[in-house]
N, C-alpha and C positions, 0 to 999 in steps of 0.2 A: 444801692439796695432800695427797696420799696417795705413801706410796712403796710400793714392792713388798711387805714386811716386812707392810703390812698389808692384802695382799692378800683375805684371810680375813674382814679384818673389815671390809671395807666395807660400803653397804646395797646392794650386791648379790644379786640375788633368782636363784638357782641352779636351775633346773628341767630335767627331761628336755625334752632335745631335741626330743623326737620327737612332744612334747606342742604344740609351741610353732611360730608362724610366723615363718620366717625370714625373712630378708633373702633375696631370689632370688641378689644377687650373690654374699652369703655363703656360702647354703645347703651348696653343695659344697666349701667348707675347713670347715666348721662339724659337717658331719654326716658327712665323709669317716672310712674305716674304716682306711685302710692310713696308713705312714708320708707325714707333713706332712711330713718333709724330701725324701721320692721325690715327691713332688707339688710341691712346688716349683723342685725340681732341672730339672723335665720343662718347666717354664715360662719360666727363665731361663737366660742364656749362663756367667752368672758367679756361682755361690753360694760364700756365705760365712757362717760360723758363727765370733760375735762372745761370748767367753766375759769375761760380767760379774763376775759374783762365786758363789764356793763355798766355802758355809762350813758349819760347825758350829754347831746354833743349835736350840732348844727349840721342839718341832713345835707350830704351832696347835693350837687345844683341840681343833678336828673330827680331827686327823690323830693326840694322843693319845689320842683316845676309843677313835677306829678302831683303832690299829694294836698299844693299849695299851702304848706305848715314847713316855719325855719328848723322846730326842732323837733328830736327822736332822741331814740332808746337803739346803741348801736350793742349787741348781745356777738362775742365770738367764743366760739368753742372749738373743742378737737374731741372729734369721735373715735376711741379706740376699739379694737378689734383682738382680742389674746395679745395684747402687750404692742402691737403696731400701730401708729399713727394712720388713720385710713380717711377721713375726711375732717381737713376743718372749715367750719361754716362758720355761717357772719348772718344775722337776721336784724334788720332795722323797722323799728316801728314809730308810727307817726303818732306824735302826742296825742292827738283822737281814739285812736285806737287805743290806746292805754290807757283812756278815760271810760272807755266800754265796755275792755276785759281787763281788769288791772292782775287778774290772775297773771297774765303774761310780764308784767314787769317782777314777779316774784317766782320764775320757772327753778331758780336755781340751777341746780344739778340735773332738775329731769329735761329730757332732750324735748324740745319746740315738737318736732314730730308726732312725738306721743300725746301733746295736750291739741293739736290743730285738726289733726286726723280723728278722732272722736265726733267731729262738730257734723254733724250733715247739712249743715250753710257753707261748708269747705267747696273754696270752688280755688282751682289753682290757671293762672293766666297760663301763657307762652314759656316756654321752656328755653331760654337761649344760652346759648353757649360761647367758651371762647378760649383760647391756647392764653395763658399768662407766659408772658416771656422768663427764661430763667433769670435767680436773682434775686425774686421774691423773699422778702425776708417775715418770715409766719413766727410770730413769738410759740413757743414749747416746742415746737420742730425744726426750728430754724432755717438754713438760705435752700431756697430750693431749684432744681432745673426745672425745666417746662414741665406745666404742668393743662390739665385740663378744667374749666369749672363750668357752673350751669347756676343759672338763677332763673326764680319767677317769681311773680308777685302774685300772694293770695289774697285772698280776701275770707275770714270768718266772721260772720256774722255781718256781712257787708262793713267790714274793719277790714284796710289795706295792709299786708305788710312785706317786705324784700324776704328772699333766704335767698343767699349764695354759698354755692356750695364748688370748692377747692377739692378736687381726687386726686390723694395722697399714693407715691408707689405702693404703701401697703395691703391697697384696697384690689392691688390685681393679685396679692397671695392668698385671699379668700377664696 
């Protein structure tokens, strides 16, 4: 089993989106532009933002290369939907960034989404995607079969930061 920690290092194979054939069910959480928590919101009666863990923790090698800073603020959550697990996401920020907006190490409960998408310096990189092999062990939802995710790197206020985002089966009962 894999936990989130080694999200990074799985044999997951990361490519542009826009290179690749999706899942038709997928395609629109997958290649979507705007805030996944306004799109989800829109679909269900009852959302909830389930705050896992936030901690201090030495960025993967891809996120010290890029951002040339050892540490970060690893942020995981699970998005629910009327009682279904339908995305859990993982957002990593570079100790820079959270000396610019420290609002973001204090999000709590409210979803990243909703405070990133306000900014109009919101600029979101590359959208890439990738099949996590089953097996994946996601703490509150537990082991899972294959699944599909998407990550970019934004930048607010010209502050860099990850979201990855995991689609959960219950995001195709929406």
């Amino acid at each position: 089993m894999h936990s989130t920690d080694s999200l990074f290092q799985l044999n997951a194979l990361w490519q542009n989106a826009i290179q690749l054939e999706l899942p038709a069910a997928l395609e629109p959480w997958l290649l979507g532009q705007g805030s996944l928590t306004a799109q989800l919101k829109k679909r269900c009666q009852d959302f909830r933002l389930e705050l896992v863990t936030e901690h201090w923790q030495t960025l993967p090698d891809f996120l010290q290369q890029q951002w040339q800073q050892p540490q970060g603020l690893k942020r995981d959550v699970v998005l629910w939907c009327d009682g279904k697990a339908c995305v859990y996401a993982q957002s990593w920020f570079p100790e820079s960034t959270l000396e610019q907006m420290e609002a973001l190490a204090r999000l709590g409960s409210q979803p990243l989404g909703e405070y990133i998408f306000q900014h109009a310096s919101l600029e979101r990189g590359v959208i890439e995607v990738a099949v996590l092999d089953a097996g994946l062990l996601l703490p509150v939802v537990g082991p899972q079969q294959e699944l599909w995710a998407r990550r970019s790197i934004f930048s607010v206020q010209q502050q860099p930061l990850l979201v990855q985002e995991i689609f959960l089966p219950g995001v195709l009962e929406l």
